[in-house]
C-alpha positions in Angstrom: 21.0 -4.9 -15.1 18.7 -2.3 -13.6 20.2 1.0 -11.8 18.2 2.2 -8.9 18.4 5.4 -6.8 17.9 5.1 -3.1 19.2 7.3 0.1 22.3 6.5 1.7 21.7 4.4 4.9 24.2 6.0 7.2 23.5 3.4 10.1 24.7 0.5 7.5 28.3 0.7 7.1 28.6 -1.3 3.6 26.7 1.9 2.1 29.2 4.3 4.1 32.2 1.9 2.1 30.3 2.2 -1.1 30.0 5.9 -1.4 33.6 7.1 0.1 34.4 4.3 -2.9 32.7 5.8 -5.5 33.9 9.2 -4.5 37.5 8.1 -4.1 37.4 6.3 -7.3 35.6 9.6 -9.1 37.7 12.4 -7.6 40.8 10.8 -6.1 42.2 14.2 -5.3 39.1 14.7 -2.8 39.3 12.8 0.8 36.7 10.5 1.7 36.6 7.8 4.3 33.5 5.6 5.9 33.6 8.2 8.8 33.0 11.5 7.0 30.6 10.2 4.7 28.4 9.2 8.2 29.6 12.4 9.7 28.4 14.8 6.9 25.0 13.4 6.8 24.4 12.8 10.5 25.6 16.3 11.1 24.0 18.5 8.7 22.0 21.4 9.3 18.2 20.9 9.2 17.4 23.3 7.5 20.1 22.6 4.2 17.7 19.4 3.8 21.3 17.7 3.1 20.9 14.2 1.2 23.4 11.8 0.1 21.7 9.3 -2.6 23.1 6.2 -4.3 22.9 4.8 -7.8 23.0 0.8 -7.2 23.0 -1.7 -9.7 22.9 -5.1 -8.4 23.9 -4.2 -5.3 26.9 -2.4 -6.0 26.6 0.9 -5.2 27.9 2.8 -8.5 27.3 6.5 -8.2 26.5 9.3 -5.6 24.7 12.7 -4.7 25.3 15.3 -2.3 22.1 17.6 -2.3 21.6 21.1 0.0 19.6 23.9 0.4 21.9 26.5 0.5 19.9 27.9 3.7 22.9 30.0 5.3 22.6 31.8 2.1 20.4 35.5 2.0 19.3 34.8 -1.0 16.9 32.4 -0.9 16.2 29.8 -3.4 19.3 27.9 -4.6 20.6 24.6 -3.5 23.1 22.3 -5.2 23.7 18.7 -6.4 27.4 17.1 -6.8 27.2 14.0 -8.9 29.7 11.3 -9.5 29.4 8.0 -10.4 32.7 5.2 -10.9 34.7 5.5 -14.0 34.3 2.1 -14.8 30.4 2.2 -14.2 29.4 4.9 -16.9 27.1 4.8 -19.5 24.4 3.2 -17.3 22.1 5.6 -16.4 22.9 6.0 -13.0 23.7 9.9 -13.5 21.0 10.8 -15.3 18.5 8.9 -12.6 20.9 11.1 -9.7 20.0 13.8 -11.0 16.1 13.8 -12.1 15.6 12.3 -8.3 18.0 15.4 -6.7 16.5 18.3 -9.1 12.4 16.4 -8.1 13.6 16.7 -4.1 15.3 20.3 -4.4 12.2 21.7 -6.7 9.6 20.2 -4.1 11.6 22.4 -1.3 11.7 25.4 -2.9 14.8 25.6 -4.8 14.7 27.6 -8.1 18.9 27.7 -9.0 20.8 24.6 -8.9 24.6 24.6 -8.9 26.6 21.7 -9.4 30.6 21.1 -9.7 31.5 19.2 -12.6 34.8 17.7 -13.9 36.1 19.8 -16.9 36.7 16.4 -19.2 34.7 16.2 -22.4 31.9 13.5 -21.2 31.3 15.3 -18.4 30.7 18.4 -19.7 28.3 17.3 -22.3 26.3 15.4 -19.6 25.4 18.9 -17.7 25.3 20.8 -21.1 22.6 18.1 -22.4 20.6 18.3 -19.3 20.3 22.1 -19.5 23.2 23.7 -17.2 25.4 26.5 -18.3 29.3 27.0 -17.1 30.0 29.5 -14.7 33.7 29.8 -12.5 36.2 27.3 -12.7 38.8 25.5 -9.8 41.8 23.6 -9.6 42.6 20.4 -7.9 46.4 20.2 -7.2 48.6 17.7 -5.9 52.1 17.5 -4.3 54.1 14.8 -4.0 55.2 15.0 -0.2 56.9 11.8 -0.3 59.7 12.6 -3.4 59.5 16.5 -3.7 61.0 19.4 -2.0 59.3 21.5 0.6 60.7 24.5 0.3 62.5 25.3 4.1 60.2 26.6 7.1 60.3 29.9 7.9 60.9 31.8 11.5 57.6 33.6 12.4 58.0 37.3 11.9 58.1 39.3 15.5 55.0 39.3 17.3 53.8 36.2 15.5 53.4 32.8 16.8 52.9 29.7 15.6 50.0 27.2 17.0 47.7 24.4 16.5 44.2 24.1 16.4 45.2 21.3 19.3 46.2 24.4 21.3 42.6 25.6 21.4 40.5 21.9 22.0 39.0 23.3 25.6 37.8 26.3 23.4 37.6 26.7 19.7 35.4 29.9 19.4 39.0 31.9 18.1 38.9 29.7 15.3 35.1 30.0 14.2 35.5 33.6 14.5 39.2 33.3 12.2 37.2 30.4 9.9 33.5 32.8 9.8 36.1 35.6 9.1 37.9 34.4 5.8 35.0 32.2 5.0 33.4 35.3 3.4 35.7 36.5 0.9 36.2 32.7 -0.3 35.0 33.3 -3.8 31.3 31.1 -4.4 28.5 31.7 -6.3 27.0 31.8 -3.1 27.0 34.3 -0.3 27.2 32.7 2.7 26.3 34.2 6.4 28.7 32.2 8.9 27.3 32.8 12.1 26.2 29.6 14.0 28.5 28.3 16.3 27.1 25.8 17.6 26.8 24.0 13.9 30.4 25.0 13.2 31.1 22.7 16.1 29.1 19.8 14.7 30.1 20.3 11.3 33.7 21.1 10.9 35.2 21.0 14.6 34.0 17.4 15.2 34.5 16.6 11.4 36.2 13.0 11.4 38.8 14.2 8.8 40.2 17.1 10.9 43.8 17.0 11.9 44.1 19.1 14.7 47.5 18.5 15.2 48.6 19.5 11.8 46.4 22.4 11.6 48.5 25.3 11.7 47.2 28.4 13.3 49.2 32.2 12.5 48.2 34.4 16.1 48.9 37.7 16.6 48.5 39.9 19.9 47.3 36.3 21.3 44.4 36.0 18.4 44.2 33.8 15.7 45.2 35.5 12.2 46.0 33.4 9.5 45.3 29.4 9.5 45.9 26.0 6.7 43.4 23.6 8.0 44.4 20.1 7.4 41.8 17.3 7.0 44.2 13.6 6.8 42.7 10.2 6.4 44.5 8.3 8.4 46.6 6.5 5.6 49.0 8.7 3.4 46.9 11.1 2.3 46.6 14.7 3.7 44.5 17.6 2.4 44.1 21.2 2.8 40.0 22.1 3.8 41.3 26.0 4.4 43.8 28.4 3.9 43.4 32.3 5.0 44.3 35.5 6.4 42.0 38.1 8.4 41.4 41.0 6.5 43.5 43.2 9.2 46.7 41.5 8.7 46.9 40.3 5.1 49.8 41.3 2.9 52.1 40.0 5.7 52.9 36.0 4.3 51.0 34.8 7.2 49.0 32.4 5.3 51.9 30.7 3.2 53.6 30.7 6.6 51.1 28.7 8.1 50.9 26.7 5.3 54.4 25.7 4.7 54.4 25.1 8.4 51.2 22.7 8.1 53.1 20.7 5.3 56.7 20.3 7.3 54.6 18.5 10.1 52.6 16.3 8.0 55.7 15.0 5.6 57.2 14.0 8.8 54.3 12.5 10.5 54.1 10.1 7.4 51.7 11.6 4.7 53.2 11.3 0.9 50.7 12.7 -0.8 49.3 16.9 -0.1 46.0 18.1 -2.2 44.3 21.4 -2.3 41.9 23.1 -4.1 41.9 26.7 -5.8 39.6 28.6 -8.0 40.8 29.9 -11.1 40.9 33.6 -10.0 42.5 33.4 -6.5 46.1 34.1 -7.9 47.6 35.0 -4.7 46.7 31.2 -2.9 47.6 30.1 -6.5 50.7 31.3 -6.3 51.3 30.3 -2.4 50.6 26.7 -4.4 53.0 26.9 -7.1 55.5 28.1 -4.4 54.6 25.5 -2.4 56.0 22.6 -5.3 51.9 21.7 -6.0 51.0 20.7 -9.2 47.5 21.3 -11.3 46.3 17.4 -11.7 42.6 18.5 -12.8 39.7 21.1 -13.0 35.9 21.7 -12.1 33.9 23.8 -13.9 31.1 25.2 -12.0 27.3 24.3 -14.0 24.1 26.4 -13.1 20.7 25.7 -13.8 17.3 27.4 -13.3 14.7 25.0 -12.4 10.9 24.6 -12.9 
């Protein structure tokens, strides 16, 4: 059986199946349909160079790539590659031939520092510590069970607070990307990141298929958006949280676990069992929001860097 490493085709939908497969069947506490996997690749900024590859082997398409330029970054230099391949395909090849093709494509455009997310089990770890990368931070994946456990009750919004949708602002979203460019800054990333473009936040994360408007809680104050939980569904059961925060001005208040808890109410009774979010290993106050919350660590990425060339 030989494994081969080719670019996604995003016009042919089996390949679209294939990798939102793989990734569901690699990090099931991640959402992935058909749709986003298109989206994110026919949406991309030019300059990030964004690739999605696939490791097939006989067809089957076995394991994936993400690959960027981090161009939005002021450092210049660094890109990333996310590699997964199915659980029941390892031991093949496939992520070693992922990642010599992603690390030859970054290098020719100029990336020296690759980052890459790994899962903290004992396989995975040795694969990025064989092929030179060194851990760095840490995250959580957490799950709760929004079918069987307790929420605990909504709360009233505190005076001069009002809770909306992201719905509420479809005729014009620019209060948003100026909340999401806002609290996009202090997310913690090895990174730094310069939110600016507009235009792209439309095409990337407005229009992103996964976006549940309607369950996208929105915190505003004095008629502007404050605090937000951005919920990304995928149209079966499952419902995840792409964002959680606060504006720097009005943090301290328990907008963000009110918006939250808000977020979650709606989506248990619009018919999602299952809730996942996402936390690095430092951020104890969205930690414990989480905890709170009735969520429940179910695994943990380590964060690899490595310098190239």
């Amino acid at each position: 059986m030989t494994v081969i490493v080719r670019d996604l085709r995003p016009e042919v939908r089996a390949d679209a199946e294939g990798f939102s497969t793989t990734r569901r069947l690699a990090l099931p506490f991640m959402l992935s349909t058909p749709e986003s996997v298109v989206h994110t690749v026919t949406h991309a900024h030019p300059d990030a160079h964004f690739g999605q590859l696939v490791a097939e082997e006989d067809g089957e398409i076995i394991g994936t790539a993400q690959i960027s330029v981090a161009h939005d970054s002021p450092e210049p230099g660094q890109g990333s590659a996310n590699i997964y391949v199915r659980p029941d395909r390892v031991h093949r090849g496939a992520g070693s031939l992922l990642l010599r093709t992603a690390e030859e494509r970054l290098a020719a455009l100029g990336v020296r520092k690759l980052f890459a997310w790994v899962l903290d089990e004992p396989d995975n770890r040795a694969f990025a510590e064989r092929k030179g990368f060194r851990a760095s931070r840490s995250a959580y994946f957490l799950r709760l069970d929004l079918a069987a456990g307790t929420l605990p009750p909504r709360q009233d919004p505190p005076p001069g607070v009002e809770l909306r949708t992201a719905a509420d602002y479809a005729d014009d979203p620019r209060p948003v990307f100026e909340l999401d460019a806002m609290t996009s800054v202090d997310e913690p990333s090895d990174i730094a990141v310069e939110f600016t473009d507009y235009e792209v936040w439309l095409e990337e994360h407005w229009k992103h298929p996964l976006l549940d408007r309607e369950l996208t809680t929105i915190a505003v104050v004095d008629g502007r958006p404050a605090a937000f939980s951005v919920a990304y569904t995928d149209g079966g059961t499952r419902y995840g949280t792409a964002m959680t925060g606060t504006a720097r001005a009005h943090r301290g208040r328990g907008l963000a676990k009110l918006a939250k808890t808000d977020s979650l109410h709606r989506a248990r009774a619009a018919g999602y069992t299952e809730a996942f979010t996402g936390n690095d290993t430092g951020n104890d106050p969205m930690i414990a929001i989480n905890k709170w919350l009735g969520y429940e660590i179910c695994a943990k990425e380590v964060r690899y860097v490595r310098e190239l060339g």
